[in-house]
C-alpha positions in Angstrom: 0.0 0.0 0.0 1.7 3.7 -0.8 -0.2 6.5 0.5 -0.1 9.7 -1.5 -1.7 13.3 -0.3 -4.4 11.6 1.4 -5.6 8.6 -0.6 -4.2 4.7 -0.9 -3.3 2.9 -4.0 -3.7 -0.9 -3.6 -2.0 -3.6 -5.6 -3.8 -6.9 -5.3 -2.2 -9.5 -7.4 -4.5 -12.2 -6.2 -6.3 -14.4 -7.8 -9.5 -16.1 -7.8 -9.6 -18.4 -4.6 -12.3 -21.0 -6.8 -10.3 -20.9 -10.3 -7.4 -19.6 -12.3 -7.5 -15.9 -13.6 -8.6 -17.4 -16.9 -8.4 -20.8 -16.7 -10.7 -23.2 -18.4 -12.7 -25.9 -16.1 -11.9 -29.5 -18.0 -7.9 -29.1 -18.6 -6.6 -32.8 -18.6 -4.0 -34.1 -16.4 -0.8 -32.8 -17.4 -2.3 -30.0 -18.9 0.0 -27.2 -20.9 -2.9 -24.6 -21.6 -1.5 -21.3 -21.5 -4.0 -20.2 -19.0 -4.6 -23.4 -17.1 -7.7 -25.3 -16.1 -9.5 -26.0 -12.8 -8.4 -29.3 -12.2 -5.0 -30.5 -14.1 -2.6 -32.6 -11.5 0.6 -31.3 -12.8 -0.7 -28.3 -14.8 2.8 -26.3 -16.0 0.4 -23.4 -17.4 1.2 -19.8 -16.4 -2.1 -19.6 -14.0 -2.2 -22.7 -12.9 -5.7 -24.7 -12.1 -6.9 -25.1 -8.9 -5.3 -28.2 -7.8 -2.2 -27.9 -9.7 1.0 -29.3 -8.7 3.5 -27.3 -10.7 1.7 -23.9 -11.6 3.5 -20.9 -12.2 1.1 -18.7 -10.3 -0.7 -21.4 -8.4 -3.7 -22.3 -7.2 -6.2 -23.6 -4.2 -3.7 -26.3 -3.6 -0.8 -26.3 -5.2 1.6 -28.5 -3.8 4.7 -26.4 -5.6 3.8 -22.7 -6.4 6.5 -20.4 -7.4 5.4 -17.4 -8.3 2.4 -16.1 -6.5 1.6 -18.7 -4.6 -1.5 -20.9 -3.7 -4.1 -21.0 -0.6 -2.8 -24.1 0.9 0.7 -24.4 -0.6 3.0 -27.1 0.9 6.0 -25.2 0.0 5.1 -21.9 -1.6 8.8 -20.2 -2.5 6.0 -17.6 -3.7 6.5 -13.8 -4.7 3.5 -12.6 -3.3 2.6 -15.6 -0.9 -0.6 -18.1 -0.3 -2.9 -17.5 2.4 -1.9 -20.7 3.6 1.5 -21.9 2.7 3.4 -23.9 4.9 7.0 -23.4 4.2 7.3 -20.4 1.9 11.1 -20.0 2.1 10.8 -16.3 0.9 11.0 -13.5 3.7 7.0 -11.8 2.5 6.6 -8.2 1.4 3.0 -8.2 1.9 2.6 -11.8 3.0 -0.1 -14.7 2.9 -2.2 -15.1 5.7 -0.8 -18.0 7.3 2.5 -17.8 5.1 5.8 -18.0 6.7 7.5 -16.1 3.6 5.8 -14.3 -0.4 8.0 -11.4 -1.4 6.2 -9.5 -3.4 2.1 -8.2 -3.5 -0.2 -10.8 -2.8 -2.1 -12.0 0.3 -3.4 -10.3 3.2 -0.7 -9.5 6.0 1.5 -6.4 5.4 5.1 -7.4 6.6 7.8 -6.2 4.3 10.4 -7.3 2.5 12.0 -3.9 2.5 15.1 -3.2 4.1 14.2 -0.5 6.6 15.8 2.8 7.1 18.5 3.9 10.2 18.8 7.0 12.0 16.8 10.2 11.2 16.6 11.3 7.7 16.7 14.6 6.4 14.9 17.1 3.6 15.6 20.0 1.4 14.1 22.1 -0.8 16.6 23.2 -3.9 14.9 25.9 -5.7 12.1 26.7 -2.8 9.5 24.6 -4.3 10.5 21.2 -4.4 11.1 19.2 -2.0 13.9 16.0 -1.5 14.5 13.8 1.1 17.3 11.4 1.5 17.5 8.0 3.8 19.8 5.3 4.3 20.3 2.1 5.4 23.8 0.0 5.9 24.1 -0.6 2.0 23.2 2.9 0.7 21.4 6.1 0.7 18.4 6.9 -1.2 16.8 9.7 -2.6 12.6 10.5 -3.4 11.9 13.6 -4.6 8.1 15.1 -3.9 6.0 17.5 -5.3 6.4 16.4 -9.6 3.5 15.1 -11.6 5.4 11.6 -11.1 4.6 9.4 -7.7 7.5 9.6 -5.7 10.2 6.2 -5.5 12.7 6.0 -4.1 16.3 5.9 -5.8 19.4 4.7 -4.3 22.1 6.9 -5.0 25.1 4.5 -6.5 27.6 7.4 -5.5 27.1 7.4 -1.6 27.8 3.7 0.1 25.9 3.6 3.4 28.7 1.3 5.0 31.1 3.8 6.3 28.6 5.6 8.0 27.9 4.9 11.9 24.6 3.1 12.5 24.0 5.6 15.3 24.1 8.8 13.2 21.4 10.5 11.2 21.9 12.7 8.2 21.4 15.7 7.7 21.4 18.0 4.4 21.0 21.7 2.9 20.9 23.0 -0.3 21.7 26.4 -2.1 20.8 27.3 -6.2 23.2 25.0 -7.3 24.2 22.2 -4.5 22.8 19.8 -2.1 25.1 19.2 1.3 24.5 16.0 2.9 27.1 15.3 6.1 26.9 12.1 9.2 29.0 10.8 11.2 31.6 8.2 10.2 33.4 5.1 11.5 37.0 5.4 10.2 38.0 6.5 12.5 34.7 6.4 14.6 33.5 9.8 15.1 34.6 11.2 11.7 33.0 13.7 10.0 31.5 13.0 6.4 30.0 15.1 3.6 29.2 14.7 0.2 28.1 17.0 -2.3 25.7 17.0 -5.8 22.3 17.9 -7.1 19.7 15.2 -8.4 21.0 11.5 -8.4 24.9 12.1 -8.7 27.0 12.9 -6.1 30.8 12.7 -4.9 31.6 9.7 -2.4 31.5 10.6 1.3 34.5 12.4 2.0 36.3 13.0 5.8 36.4 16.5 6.8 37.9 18.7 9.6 40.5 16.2 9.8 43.0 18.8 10.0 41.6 21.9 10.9 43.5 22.6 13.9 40.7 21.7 16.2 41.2 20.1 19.8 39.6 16.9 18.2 38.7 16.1 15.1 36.1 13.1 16.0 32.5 13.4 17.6 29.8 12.3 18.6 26.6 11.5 16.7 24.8 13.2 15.0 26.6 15.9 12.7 24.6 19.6 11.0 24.7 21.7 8.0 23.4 24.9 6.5 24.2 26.7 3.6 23.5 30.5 2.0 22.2 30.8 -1.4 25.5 33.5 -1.7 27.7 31.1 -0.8 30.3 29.0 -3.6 28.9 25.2 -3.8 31.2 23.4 -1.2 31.0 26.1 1.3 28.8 25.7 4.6 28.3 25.9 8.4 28.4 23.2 10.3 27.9 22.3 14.5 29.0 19.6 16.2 28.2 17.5 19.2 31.1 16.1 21.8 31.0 15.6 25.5 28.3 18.0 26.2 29.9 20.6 24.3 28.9 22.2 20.8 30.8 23.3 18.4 29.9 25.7 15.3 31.3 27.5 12.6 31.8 27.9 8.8 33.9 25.9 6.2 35.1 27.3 3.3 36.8 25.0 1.4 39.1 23.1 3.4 39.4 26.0 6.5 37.4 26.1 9.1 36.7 29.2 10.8 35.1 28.1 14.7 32.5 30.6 16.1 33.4 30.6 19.5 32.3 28.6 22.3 28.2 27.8 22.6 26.9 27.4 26.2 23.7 27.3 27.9 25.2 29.6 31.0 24.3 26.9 33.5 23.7 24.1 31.5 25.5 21.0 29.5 23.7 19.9 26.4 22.7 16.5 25.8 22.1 16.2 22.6 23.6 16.8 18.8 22.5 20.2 17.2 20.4 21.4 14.2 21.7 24.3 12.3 20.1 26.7 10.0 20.9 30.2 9.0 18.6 32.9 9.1 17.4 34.6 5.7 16.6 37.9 5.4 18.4 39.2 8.8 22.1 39.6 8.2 24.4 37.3 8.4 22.5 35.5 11.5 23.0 31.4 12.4 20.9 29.4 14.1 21.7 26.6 16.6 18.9 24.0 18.6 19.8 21.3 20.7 18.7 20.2 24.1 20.6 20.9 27.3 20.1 19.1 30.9 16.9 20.8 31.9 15.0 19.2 29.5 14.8 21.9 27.7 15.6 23.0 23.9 17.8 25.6 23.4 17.5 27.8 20.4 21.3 30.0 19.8 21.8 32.7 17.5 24.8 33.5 16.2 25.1 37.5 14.7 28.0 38.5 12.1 27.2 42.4 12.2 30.3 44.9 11.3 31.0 45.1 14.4 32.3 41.6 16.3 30.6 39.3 15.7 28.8 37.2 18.7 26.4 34.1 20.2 23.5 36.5 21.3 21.6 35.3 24.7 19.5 32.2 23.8 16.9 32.8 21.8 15.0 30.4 23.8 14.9 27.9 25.9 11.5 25.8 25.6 10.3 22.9 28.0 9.3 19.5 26.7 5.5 19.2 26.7 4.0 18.4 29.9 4.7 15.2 31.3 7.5 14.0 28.4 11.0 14.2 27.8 12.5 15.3 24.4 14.1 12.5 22.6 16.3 11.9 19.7 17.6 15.8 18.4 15.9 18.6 17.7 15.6 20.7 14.1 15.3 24.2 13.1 14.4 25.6 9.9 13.9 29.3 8.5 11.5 31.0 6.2 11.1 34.4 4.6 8.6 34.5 2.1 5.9 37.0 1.2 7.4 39.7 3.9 6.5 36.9 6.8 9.8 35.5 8.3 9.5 32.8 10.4 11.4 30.3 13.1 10.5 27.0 12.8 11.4 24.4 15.5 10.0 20.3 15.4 10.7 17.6 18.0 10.2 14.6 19.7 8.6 13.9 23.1 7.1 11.1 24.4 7.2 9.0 20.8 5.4 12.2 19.3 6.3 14.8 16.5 5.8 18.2 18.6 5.5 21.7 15.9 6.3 25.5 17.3 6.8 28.6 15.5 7.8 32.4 15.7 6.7 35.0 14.0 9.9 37.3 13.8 8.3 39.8 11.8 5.9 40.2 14.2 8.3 39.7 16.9 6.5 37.7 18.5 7.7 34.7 20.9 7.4 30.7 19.7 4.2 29.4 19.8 2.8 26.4 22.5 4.1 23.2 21.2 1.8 21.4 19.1 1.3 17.5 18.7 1.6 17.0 15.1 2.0 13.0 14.7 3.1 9.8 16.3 4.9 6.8 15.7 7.7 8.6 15.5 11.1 6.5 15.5 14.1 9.2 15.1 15.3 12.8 15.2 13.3 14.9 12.7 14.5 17.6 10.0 12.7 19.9 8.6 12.7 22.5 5.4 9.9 25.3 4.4 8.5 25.9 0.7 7.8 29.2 -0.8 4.1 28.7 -0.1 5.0 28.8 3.3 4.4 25.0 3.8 6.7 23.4 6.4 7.9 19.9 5.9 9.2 17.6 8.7 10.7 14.4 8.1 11.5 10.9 10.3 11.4 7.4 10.6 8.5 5.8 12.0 8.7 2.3 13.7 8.3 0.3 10.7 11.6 1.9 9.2 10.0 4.0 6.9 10.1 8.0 6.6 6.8 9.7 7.1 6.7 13.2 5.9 4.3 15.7 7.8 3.4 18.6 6.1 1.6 21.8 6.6 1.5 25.1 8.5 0.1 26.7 11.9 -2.6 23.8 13.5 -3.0 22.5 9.8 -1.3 19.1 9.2 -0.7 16.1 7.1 1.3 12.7 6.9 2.1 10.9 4.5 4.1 7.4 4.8 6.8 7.5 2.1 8.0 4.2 3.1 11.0 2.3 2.4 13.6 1.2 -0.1 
């Protein structure tokens, strides 16, 4: 089942439980008729007949199915599985209802052959309108893009192996006109950072950076951030980073790094990996969310004016929902469209996707959180669209990335699924 702005499309490859999808009634024992009959013992038609022995799609009893299986298989190797096989040997996508194994459409259960998703994915939006999000798993990452006249599938992207990356990390990604950023956290050595740049389905392999930028260490922990400028060249970003309790932000231009000074919460240690963002339409102004040891989220804001540049007092720092405690990382994204700029902050609490908001134009403070969605299985990220539509991604417990959509108290999810 995919699930598409609000409506399901169904495949259902089954077929007839009383006779074959064509079949004729009086095929003889043996029988070779292309579409099978309802009673040939060792039928080696493509439908099979409905006691058939050999069928390629089987049927009410089958004693061999291969393909799609029959009701009562004795040992369905099926694609799509029987509702009653015995020892299917194949792991099932959608299953049969009894079926140990199918992997492909039929019958009734819905496990998955899939291989699910790890650690939080993450979403852009290259040219304000569109919308891409990238997962991965330990083989690869993949890439669907949303928002065409096409339904959305996702790609894996042959460039970007999945294997050097840490099974704890997340991704994260940012895009300017021309190039998509996409950094996590390595394990050679552990703790490494990795980026790789490109734009639709090709991109450079995962390289290390920071690995000599005269920094007191040049591992950390999971989960890295970026954020690029639309004025910036194509390899250029900002990055934070997370390392016993301590964050640590700044901008790379090439292959220096320039540090912007220590982060703190005053009293406070954080406790988890940042989010970074940088804020259009206000100077040269940086963004910074993570949680500290309050159990609170701390929003930081980093101001280049012409005078010395400086972290400003937190912007924020907001409680977990009553009764929960955040999990995972937070994100932060910016908007500045049609005179309106906005702060945009998504997290999770208590297994649910929380939503908040500021209206800097307005200058008013962030909005009471609001419970957008559950099921939710990893740190979120989040972009906005020119029509002022914010989009949130993250795993949900199956493995799959669900992507909530919408503005204010008006929301949407969709299940994008998995590979």
């Amino acid at each position: 089942m995919f699930v598409l702005g609000g409506c399901q499309l169904l495949l259902d490859f089954s077929v007839d439980r009383n006779q074959a999808e064509t079949g004729g009634a009086t095929s003889t024992s043996s029988g070779t008729a292309a579409n099978g009959g309802a009673g040939g013992s060792r039928s080696s038609n493509s439908y099979g007949g409905a006691t058939a022995e050999t069928s390629t799609s089987g049927g009410m009893s089958g004693n061999y199915s291969t393909l799609t299986g029959g009701t009562s298989a004795i040992v369905a190797s099926s694609l799509a599985g029987g509702t009653g096989g015995n020892n299917s040997t194949a792991t099932d996508a959608s299953g049969g209802r009894s079926a140990t194994g199918g992997t492909a459409a039929g019958g009734i259960s819905t496990s998955t052959t899939s291989v699910s998703f790890r650690g939080g994915p993450c979403v852009v939006s290259p040219n304000s309108s569109t919308v891409e999000v990238f997962a991965r798993n330990t083989s690869r990452v993949y890439r669907i893009p949303l928002g065409g006249a096409l339904v959305p599938k996702w790609t894996a992207l042959g460039d970007l192996d999945g294997a050097p990356i840490d099974n704890r990390s997340d991704l994260d990604c940012s895009a300017n006109s021309t190039t998509i950023h996409i950094v996590t956290m390595g394990v050679s050595p552990l703790g490494a950072l990795l980026r790789a740049i490109g734009s639709g389905t090709s991109y450079n392999p995962f390289t290390r950076e920071l690995a000599n930028a005269g920094l007191t260490s040049s591992t950390w922990d999971p989960s890295p951030t970026v954020a690029t400028t639309g004025n910036t060249a194509p390899n250029d970003a900002r990055l934070a980073l997370f390392s016993q309790g301590g964050l640590l932000a700044g901008a790379l231009s090439g292959a220096t790094f320039t540090g912007f000074g220590s982060i703190t919460t005053a009293t406070t240690n954080f406790v988890s990996s940042a989010d970074i963002a940088v804020a259009t339409g206000t100077g040269d102004t940086t963004l910074v969310a993570a949680f500290d040891e309050t159990n609170a989220l701390s929003v930081h804001r980093y101001y280049q004016s012409s005078s010395q540049p400086t972290w400003v007092t937190p912007l924020i720092q907001l409680p977990a929902p009553t009764g929960t405690l955040y999990m995972y990382s937070p994100t932060v994204c910016t908007s500045d469209f049609s005179g309106t700029r906005m702060y945009h902050l998504a997290a999770v609490a208590g297994g649910k996707l929380w939503y908040s908001s500021k209206n800097v134009s307005l200058g008013q403070d962030f909005s009471a959180w609001l419970s957008v969605s559950s099921d939710i299985a990893s740190a979120p990220d989040c972009v906005v669209t020119n029509d002022n539509v914010v989009h949130i991604v993250a795993l949900n417990s199956n493995g799959g990335v669900t992507h909530h959509f919408g503005s204010g108290v008006s929301w949407t999810s969709t299940d994008l699924g998995t590979y």
